[in-house]
ROSE-683118 format. One record per residue: residue number from 0; x, y, z of N, C-alpha, C, O in turn; residue in one letter. Coordinates in Angstrom, 3 decimals. Each point is the difference from the previous one (the first is absolute). Example, Ala and Ser with C-alpha at 12.3 -4.5 7.8 and 13.67 -1.06 7.14 Angstrom:
BEGIN
   nuro        nxx        nyy        nzz       caxx       cayy       cazz        cxx        cyy        czz        oxx        oyy        ozz   pami
      0     13.190     -5.690      7.800     -0.890      1.190      0.000      0.900      1.200      0.000      1.036     -0.019      0.665      a
      1     -1.386      1.069     -1.385      0.820      1.190      0.060     -0.770      1.090      0.730      0.509      1.108      0.169      s
END
This chain:
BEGIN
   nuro        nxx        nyy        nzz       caxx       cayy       cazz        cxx        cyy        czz        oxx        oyy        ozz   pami
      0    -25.814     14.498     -1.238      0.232     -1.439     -0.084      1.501     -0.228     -0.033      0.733      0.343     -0.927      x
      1     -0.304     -1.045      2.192      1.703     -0.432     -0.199     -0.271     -1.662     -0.241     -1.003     -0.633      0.327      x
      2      1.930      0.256     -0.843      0.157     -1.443      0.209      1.696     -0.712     -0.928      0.453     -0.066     -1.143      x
      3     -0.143     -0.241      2.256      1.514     -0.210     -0.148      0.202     -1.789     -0.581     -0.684     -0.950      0.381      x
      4      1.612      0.923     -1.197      0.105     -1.139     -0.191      1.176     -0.878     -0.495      0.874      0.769      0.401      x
      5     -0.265     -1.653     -0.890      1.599     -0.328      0.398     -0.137     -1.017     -1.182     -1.056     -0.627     -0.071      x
      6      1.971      0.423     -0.806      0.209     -1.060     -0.902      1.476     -0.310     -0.293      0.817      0.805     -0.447      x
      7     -0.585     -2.161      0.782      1.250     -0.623      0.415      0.496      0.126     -1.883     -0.844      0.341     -0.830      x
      8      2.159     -0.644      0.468      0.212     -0.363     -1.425     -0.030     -1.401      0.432      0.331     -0.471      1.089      x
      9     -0.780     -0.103     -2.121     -0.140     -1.320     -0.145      0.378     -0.503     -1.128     -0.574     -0.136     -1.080      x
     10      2.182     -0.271      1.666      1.201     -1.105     -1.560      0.552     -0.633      1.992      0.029      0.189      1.217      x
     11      0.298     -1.053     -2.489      1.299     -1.244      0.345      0.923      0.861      0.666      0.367      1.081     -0.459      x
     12      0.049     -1.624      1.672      1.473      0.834      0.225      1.043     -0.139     -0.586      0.718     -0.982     -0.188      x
     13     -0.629      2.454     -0.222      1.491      0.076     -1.392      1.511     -1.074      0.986      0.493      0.320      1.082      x
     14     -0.182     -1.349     -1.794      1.834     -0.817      0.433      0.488      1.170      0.428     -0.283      0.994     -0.669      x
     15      0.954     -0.871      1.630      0.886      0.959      0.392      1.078     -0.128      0.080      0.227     -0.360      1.155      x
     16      0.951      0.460     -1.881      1.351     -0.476     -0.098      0.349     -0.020      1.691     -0.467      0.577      0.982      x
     17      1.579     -1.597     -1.227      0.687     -0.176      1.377      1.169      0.929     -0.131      0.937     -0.083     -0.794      x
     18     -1.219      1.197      1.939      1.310      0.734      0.211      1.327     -0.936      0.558      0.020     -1.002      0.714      x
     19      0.920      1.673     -1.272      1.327     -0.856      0.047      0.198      0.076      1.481      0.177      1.067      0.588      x
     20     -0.215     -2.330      0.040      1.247      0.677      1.945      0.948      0.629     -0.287      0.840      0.162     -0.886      x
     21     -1.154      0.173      1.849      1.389      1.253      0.833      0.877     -1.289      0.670     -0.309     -1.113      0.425      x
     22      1.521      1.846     -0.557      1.006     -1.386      0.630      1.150      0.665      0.682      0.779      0.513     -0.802      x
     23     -0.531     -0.410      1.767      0.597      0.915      1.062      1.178     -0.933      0.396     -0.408     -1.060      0.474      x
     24      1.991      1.188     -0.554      1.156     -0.670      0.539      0.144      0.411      0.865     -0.659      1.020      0.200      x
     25      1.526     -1.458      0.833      0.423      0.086      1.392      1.371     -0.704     -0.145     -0.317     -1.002      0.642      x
     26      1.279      0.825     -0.909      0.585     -1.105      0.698     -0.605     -1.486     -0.810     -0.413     -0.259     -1.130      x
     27      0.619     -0.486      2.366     -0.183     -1.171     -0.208     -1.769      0.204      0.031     -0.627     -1.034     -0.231      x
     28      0.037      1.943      0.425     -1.354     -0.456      0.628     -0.620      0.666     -1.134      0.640      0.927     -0.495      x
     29     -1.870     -1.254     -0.056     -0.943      0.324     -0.948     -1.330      0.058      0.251     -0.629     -0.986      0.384      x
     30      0.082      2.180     -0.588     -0.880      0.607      0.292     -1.184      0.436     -1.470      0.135      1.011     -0.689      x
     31     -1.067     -1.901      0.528     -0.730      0.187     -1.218     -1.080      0.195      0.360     -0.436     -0.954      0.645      x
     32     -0.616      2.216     -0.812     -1.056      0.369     -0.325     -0.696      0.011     -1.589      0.679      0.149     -1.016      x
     33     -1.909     -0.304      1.023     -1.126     -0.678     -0.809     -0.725      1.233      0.209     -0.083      0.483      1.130      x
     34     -0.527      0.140     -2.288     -1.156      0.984      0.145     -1.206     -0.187     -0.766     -0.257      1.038     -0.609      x
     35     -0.366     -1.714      0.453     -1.040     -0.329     -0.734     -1.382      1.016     -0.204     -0.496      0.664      0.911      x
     36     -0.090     -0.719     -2.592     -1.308      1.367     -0.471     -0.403     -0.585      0.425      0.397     -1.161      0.096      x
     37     -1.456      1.622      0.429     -1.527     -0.170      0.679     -0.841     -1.028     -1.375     -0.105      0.391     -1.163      x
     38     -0.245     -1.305      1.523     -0.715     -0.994     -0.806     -1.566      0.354     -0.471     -0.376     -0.318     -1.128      x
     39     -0.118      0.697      1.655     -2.027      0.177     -0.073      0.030      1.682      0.564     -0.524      0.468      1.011      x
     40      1.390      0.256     -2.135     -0.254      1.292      0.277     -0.955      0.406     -0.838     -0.008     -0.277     -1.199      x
     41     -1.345      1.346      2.124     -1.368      0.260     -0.627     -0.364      0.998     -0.271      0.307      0.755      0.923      x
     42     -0.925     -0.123     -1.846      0.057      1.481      0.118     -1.896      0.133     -0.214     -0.701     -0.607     -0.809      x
     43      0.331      1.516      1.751     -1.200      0.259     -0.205     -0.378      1.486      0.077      0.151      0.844      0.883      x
     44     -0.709     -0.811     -2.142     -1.007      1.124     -0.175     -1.190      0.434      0.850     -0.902     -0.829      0.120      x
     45      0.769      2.001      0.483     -0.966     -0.027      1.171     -0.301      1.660     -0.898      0.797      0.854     -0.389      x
     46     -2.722     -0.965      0.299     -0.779      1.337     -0.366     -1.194      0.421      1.066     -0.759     -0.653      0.716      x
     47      0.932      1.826     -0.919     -1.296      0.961      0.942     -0.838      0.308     -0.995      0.220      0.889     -0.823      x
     48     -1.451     -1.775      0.859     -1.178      0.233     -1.381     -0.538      1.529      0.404     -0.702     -0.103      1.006      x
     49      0.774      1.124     -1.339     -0.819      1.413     -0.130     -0.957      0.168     -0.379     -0.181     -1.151     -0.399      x
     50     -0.781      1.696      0.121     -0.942      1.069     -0.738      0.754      0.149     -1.869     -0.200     -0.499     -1.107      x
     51      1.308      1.728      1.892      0.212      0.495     -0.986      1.101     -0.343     -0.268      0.186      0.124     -1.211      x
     52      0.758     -0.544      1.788      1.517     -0.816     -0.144      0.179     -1.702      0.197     -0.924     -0.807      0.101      x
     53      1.754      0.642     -0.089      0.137     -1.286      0.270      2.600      0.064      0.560      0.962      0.556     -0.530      x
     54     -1.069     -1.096      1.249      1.028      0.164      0.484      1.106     -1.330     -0.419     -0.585     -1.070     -0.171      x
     55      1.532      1.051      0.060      0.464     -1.436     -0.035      1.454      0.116      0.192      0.652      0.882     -0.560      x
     56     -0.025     -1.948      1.513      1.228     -0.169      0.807      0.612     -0.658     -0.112     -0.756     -0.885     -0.400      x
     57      1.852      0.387      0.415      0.919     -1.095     -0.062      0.483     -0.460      1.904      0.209      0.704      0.987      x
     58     -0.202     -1.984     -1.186      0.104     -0.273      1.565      1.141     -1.841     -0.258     -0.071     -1.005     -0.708      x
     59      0.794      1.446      1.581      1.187     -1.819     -0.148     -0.530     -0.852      1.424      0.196      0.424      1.139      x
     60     -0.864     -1.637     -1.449     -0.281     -1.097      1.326      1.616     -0.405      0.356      0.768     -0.569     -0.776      x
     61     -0.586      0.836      1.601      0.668     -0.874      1.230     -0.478     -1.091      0.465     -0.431      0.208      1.134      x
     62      0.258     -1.590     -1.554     -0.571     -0.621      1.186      0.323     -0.227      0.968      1.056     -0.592      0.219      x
     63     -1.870      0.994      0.694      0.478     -0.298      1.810      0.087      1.215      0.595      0.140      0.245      1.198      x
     64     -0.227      0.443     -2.047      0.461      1.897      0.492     -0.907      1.043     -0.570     -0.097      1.182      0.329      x
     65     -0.582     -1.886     -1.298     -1.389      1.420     -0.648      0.492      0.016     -1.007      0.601     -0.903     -0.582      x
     66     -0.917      2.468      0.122      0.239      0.592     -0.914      0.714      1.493     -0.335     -0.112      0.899      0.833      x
     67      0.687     -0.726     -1.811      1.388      1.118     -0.166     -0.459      0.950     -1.045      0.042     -0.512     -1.119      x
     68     -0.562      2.007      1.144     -0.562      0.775     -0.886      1.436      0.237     -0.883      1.161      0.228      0.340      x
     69     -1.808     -0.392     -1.580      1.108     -0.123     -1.171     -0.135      1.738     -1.037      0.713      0.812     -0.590      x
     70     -1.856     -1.026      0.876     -0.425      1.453     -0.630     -1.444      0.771      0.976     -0.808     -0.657      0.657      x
     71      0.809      2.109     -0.807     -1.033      0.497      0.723     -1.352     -0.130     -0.976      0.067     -0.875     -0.863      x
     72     -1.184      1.606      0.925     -1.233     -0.849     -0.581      0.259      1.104     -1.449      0.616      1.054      0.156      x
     73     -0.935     -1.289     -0.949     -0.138      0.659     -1.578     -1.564      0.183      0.164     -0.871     -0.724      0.481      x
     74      0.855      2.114     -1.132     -1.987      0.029     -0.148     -0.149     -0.038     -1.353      0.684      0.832     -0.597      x
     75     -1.543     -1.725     -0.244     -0.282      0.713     -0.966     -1.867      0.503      0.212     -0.780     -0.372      0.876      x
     76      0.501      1.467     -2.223      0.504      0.092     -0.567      0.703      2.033     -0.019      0.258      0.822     -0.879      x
     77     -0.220     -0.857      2.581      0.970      1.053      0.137      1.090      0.246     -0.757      0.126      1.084     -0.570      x
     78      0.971     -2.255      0.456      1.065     -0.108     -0.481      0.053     -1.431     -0.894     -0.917     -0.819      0.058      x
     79      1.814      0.679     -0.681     -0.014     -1.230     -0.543      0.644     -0.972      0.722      1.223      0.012     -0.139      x
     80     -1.678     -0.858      0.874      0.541     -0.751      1.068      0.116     -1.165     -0.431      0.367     -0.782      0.877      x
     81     -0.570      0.218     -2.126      0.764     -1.114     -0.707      1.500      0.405     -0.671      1.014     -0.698     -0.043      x
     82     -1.190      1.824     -0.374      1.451      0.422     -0.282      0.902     -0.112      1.070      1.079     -0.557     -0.203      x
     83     -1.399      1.070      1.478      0.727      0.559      1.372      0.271     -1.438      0.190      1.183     -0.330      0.076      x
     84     -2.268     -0.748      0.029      0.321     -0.883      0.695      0.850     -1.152     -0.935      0.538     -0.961      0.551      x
     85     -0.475      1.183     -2.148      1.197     -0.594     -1.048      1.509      0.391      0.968      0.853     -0.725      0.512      x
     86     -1.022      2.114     -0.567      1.365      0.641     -0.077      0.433     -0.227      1.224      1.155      0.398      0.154      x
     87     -2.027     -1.284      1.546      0.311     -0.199      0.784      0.263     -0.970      0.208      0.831     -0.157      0.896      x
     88     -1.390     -1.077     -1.609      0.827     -1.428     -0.042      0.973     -0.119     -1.443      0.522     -1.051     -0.375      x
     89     -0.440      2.017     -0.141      1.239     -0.409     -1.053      1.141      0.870      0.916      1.065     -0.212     -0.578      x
     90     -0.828      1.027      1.658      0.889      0.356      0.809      0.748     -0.942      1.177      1.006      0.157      0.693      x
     91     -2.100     -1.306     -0.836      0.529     -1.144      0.957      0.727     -1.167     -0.992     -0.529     -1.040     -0.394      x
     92      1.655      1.435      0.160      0.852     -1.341     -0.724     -0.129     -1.193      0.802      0.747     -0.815     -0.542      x
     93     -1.356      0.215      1.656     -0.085     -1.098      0.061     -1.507     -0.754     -0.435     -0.113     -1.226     -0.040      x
     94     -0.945      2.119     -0.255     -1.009     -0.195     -0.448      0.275     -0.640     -1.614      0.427      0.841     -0.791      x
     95     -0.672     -2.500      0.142     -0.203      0.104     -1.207     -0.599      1.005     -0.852     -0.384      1.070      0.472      x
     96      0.262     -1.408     -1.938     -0.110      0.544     -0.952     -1.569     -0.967     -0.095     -0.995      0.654     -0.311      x
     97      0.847     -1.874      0.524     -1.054     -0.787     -0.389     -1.031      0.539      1.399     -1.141      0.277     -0.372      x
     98      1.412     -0.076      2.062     -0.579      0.312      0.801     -0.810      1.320     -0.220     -1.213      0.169      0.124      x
     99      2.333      0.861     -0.536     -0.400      1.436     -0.521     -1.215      0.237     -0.542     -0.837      0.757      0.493      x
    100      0.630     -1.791     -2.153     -0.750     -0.102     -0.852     -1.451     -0.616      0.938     -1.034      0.661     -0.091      x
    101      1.042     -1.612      0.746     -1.039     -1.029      0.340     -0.722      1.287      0.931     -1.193      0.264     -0.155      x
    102      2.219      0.639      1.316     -0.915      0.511      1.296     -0.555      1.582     -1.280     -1.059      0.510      0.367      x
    103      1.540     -0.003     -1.360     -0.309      1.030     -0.555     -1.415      0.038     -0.822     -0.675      0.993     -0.269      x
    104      0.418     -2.386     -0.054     -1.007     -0.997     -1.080     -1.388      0.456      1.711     -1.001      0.688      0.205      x
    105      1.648     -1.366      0.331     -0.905     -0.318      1.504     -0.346      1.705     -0.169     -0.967      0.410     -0.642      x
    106      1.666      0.221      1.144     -0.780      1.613     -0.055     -0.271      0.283     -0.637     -1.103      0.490      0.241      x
    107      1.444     -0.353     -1.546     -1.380      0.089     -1.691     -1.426     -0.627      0.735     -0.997      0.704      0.159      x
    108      1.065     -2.064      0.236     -1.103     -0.503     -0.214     -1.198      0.568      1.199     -1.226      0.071     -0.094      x
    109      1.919      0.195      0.936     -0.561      0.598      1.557     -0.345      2.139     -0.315     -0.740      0.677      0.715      x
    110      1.549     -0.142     -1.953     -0.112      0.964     -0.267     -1.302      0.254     -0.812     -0.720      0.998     -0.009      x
    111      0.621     -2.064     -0.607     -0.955      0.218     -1.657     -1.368     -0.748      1.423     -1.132      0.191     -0.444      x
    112      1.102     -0.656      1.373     -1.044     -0.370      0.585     -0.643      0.646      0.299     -1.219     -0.108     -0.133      x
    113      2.029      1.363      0.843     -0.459      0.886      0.959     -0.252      1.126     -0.909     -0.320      1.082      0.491      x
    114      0.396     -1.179     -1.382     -0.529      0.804     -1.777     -1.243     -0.198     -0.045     -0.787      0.919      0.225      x
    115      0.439     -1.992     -0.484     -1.336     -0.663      0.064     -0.710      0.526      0.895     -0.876      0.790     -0.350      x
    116      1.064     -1.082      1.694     -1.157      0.619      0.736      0.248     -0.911      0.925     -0.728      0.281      0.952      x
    117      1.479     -1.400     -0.666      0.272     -1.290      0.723     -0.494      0.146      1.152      0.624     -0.231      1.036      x
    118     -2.069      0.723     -1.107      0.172      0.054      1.847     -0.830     -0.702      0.659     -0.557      0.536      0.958      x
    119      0.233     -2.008     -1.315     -0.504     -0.747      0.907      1.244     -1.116      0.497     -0.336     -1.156      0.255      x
    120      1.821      1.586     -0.131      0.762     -1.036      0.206      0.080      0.149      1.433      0.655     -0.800      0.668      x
END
């Protein structure tokens, strides 16, 4: 039995400070660039339901362009793949501290399912 499945974090998009412009002289002529964070940046959790494992990934939406593997799949309970996958979004300093907590909660809850026996999902 495979069955794969994807869970977005779901918060508010964290304010993203406005990076300062860049401001480039010339002469008389002025040249200012603007770089702006990405506004509705998403991070979704994507799992391969197993038998005997259960897999779980970190993945960043692009909209308009897909999706960007953030981490490769963690098995548990081969390995501890809530640990792997802590120690893989606390390595991304642009990931909050409040995002971290919310997508880690999300894999507890998808972990302790597939504990159970979850398998009419």
């Amino acid at each position: 039995i495979l069955k794969a499945a994807q869970v977005e974090a779901r918060s508010a998009p964290e304010p993203q400070p406005e990076p300062e412009p860049a401001l480039e002289t010339e002469g008389k002529n002025k040249a200012k660039v603007v770089v702006k964070a990405p506004r509705n940046q998403r991070l979704v959790l994507k799992f391969i339901w197993l038998e005997k494992n259960i897999g779980l990934a970190l993945d960043q939406v692009v909209p308009g362009h897909g999706t960007i593997p953030l981490s490769p799949y963690y098995f548990w309970p081969r390995k501890d793949a809530w640990e792997e996958l802590k120690a893989k979004l606390e390595s991304k300093s642009w990931i909050s501290q409040k995002r971290i907590i919310i997508l880690l909660n999300q894999a507890t809850d998808i972990i302790n399912l597939w504990q159970q026996g979850g398998s009419n999902i």
